[in-house]
Legacy VTK file of the C-alpha trace (Angstrom):
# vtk DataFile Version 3.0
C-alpha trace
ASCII
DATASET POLYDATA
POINTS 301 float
-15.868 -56.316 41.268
-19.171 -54.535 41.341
-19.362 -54.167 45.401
-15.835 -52.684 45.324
-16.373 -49.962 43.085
-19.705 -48.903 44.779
-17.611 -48.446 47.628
-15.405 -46.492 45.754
-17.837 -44.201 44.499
-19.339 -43.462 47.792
-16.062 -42.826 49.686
-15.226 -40.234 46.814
-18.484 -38.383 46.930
-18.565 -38.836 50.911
-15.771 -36.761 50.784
-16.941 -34.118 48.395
-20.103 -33.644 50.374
-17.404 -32.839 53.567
-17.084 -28.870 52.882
-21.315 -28.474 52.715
-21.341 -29.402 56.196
-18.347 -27.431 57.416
-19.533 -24.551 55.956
-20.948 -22.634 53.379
-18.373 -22.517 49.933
-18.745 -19.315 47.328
-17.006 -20.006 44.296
-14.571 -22.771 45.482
-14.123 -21.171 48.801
-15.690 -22.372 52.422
-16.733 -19.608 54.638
-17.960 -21.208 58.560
-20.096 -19.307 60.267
-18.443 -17.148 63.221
-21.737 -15.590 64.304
-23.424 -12.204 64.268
-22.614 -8.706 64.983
-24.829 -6.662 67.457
-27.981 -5.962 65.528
-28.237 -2.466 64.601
-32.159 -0.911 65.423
-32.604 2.561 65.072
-36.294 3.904 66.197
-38.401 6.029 64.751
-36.617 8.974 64.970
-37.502 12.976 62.569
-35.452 11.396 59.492
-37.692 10.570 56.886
-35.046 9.905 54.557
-33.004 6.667 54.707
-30.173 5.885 52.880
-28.849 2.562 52.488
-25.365 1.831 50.856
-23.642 -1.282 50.853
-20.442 -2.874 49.562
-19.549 -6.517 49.720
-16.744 -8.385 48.748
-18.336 -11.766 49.734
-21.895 -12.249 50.894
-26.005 -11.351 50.479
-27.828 -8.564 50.888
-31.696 -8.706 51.922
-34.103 -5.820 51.913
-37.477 -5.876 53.332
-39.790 -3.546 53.903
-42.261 -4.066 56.930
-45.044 -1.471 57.030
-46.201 -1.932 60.676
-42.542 -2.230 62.192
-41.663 0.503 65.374
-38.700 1.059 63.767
-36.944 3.142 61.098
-34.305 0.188 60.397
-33.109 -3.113 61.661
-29.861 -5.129 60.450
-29.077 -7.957 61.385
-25.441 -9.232 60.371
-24.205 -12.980 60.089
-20.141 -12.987 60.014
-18.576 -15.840 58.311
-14.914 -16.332 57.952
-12.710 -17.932 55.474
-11.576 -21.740 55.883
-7.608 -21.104 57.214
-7.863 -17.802 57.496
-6.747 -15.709 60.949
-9.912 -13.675 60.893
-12.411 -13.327 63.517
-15.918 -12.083 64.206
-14.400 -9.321 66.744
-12.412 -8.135 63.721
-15.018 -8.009 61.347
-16.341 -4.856 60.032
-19.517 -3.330 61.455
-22.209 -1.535 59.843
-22.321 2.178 60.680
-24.853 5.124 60.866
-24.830 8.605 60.268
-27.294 11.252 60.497
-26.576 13.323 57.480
-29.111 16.127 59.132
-32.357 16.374 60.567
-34.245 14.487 57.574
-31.511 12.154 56.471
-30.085 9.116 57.775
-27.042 6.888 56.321
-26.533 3.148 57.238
-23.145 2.206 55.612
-21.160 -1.015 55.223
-18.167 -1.820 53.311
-16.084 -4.821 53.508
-12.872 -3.467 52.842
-11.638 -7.005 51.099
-10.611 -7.320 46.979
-8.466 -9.775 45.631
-8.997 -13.541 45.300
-8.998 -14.232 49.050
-11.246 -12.599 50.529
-11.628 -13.151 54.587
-15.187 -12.338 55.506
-18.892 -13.730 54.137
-20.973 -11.288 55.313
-25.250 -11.501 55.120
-27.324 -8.736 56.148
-31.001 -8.834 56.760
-32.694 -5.088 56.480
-35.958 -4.488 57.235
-37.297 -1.028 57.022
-40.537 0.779 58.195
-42.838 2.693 56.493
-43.528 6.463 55.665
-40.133 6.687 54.232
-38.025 8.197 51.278
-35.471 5.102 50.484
-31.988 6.091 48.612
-30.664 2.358 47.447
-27.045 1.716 46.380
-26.236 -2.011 46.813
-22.803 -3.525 45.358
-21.837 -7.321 45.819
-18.958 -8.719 44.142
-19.989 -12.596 44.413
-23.026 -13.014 46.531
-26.760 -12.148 46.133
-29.195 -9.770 46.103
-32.452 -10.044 47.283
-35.115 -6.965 47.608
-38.514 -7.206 48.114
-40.703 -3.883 49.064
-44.400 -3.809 48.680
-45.509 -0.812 50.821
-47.593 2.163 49.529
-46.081 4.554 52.044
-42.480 4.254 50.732
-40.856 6.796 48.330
-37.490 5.451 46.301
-35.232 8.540 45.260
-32.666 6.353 44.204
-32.086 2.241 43.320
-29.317 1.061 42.183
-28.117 -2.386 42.704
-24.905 -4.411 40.905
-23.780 -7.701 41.203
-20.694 -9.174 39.717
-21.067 -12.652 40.194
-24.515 -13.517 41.799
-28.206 -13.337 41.541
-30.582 -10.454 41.818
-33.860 -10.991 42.866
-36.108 -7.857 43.217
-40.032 -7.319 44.026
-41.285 -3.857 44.194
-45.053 -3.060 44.901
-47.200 0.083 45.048
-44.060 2.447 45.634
-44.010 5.640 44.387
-40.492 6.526 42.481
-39.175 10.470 42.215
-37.194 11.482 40.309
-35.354 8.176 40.047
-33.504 6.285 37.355
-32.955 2.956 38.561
-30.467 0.791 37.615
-30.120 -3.214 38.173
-26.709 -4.878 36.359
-24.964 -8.178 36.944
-22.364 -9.303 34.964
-22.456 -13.241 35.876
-25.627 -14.165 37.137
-29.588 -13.920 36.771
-31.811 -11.131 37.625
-36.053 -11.824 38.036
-37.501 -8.788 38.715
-41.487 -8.287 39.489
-42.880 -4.656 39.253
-46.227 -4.263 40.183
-48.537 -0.980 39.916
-45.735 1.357 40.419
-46.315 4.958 40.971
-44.047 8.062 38.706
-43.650 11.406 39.721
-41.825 11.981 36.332
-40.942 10.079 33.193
-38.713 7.407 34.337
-35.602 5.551 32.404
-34.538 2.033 33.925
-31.380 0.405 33.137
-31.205 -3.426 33.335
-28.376 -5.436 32.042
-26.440 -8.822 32.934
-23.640 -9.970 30.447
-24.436 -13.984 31.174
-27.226 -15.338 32.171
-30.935 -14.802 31.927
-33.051 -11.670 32.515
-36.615 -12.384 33.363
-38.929 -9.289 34.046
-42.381 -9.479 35.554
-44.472 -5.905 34.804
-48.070 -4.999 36.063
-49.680 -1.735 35.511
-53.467 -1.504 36.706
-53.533 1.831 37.459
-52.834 4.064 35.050
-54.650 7.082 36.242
-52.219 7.231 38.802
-49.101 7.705 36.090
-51.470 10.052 34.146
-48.739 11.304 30.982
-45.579 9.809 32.282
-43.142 7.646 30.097
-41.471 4.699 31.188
-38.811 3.380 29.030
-36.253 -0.193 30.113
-33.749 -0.779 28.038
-32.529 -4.503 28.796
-29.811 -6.273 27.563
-27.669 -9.572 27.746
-24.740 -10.834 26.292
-25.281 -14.596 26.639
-28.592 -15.854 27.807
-32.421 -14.663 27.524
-34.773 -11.520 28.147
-38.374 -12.612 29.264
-40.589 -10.226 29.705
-44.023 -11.188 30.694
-46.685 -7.738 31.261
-50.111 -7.352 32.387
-51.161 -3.824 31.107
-54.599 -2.314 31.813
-56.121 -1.492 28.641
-55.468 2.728 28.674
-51.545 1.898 28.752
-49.917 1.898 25.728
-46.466 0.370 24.779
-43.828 -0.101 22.175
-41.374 -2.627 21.952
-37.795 -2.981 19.560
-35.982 -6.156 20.108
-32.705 -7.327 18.605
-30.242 -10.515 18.874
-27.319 -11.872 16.854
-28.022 -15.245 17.445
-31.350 -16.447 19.042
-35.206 -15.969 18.467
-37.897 -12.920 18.717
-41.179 -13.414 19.697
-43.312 -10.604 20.309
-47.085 -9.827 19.981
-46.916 -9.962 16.647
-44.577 -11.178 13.905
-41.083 -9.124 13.182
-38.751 -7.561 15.797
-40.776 -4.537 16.803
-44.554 -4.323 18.034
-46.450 -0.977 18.903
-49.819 -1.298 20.648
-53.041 0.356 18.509
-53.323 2.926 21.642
-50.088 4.000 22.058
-50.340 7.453 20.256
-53.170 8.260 22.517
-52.561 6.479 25.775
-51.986 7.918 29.501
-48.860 6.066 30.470
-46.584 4.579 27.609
-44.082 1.803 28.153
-40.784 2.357 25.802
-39.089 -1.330 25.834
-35.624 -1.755 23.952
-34.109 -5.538 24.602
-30.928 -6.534 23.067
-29.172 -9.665 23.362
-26.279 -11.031 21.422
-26.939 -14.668 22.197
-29.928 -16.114 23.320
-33.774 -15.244 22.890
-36.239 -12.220 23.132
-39.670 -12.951 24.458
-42.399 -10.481 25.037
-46.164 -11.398 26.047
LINES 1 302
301 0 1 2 3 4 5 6 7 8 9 10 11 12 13 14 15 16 17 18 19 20 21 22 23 24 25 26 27 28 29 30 31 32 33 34 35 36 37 38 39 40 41 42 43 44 45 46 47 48 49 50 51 52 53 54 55 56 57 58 59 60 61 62 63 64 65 66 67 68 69 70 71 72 73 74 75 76 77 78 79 80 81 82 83 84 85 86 87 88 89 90 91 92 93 94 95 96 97 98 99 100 101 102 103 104 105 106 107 108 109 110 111 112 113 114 115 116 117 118 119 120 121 122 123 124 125 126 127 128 129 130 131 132 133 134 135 136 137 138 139 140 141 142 143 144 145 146 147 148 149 150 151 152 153 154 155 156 157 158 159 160 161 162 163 164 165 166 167 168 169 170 171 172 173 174 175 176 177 178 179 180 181 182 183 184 185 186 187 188 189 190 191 192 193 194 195 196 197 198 199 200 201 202 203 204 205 206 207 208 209 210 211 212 213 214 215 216 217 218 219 220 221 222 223 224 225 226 227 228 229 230 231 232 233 234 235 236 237 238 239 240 241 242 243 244 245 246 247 248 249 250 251 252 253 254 255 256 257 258 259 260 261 262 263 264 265 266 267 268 269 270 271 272 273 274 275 276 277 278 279 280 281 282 283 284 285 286 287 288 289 290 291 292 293 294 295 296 297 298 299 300
């Protein structure tokens, strides 16, 4: 009776394994791929503000910065369409752009789909140049986000991403942020964001939240001459699931740290649910960190 089984077994998960080839399935649906859009380039042009504000239904968003590149902004656009629906790639939406004056350039998208069946899966690739002031609003309702920008030359004015059901992944390296308070929330989903050696014009808030799943946060801060009296402050939080936070602070920053959780563990620096470092009073940049979570754990090293 052994064999017979077996075979069993193998014809069932044969035909499970039938929609991963077809296509690509978010959530219980299968999106197949219909193709891409025209890519959208737009060359160096006067603006040297670029605003970038997308809103998906269904699909990923990734952001890349490339230093050397001719061009202000490229997007590329890969269209996929629901399993049974009448949609096609003509149909689609497209991404558009706007020059919002002589400085300032828009590059829009919206899906235009709610509800439980939603048409389109749509995945952008954006790279940007350099020399640039970036405004960032990205919105996916079940998809990722992935943003990775390591360029010296770029500016952010504004960053604010949100996911409702999806990952965020973000890297940001040697920007310089004005004026800005960022903001990074997810309701279901993880987040693992790496900040290295950031630059402040100002005292900066950030605003980081999922409601479940984990929250891990990488921090560096070399330089602190550069951020000479500014004060950063995150406040991170988290329903279900944990807050790591894992910094690398050169020894003239200073930071403070108040943790709380219903039902999980603490572990900071020291013993207890708060931690202040000896130089904080006295030091050129101070870090502000409140994490909250109601179930799960705090850690801090």
């Amino acid at each position: 009776m052994k064999p017979s089984y077996l075979k069993i077994s193998l014809s069932m998960i044969l035909l499970l394994m039938v929609p991963l080839f077809s296509g690509c399935t978010e959530f219980g649906t299968t999106y197949k791929i219909a193709g891409e859009k025209p890519i959208v380039t737009i060359s160096n042009t006067t603006h040297s503000t670029l605003v970038l504000d997308f809103q998906l239904a269904v699909g990923e968003i990734n952001l890349e910065a490339i230093p050397t590149a001719s061009y202000l902004v490229d997007v590329v656009t890969r269209v996929s369409i629901r399993e049974g629906s009448d949609g096609t790639l003509e149909a689609s939406e497209e991404v558009t752009t706007t020059s919002v004056d002589t400085d300032t350039l828009r590059v829009q998208f919206d899906s235009n789909e709610q509800g439980p069946r939603v048409d389109y899966k749509y995945d952008f690739w954006i790279k940007v140049g350099g020399n640039l002031t970036l405004d960032i609003m990205f919105d996916v309702t079940t998809g990722e986000i992935d943003t990775d920008l390591a360029d010296a030359s770029l500016t952010l004015s504004s960053f604010d991403l949100e996911a409702t059901t999806g990952t965020i992944d973000v890297s940001l390296s040697d920007l310089l942020l004005s004026d800005v308070s960022p903001s990074i929330h997810s309701t279901t989903g993880s987040q693992t964001l790496i900040f290295s050696d950031l630059h402040y014009t100002s005292s900066t808030a950030w605003s980081i939240s999922t409601i479940t799943d984990s929250i891990d946060l990488d921090l560096t801060d070399s330089l602190p001459f550069s951020n000479s009296t500014v004060s950063l402050s995150f406040e991170v939080s988290c329903t279900t699931g944990d807050i790591t936070v894992d910094s690398t602070f050169h020894e003239l920053v200073g930071f403070s740290i108040t943790a709380s959780v219903v039902t999980g563990t603490i572990s900071l620096p020291d013993t207890g649910s708060s931690y202040t470092s000896i130089n904080f009073d006295t030091a050129l940049v101070k870090y502000s960190f409140v994490l909250t979570a109601t179930t799960g754990d705090i850690t801090f090293s």
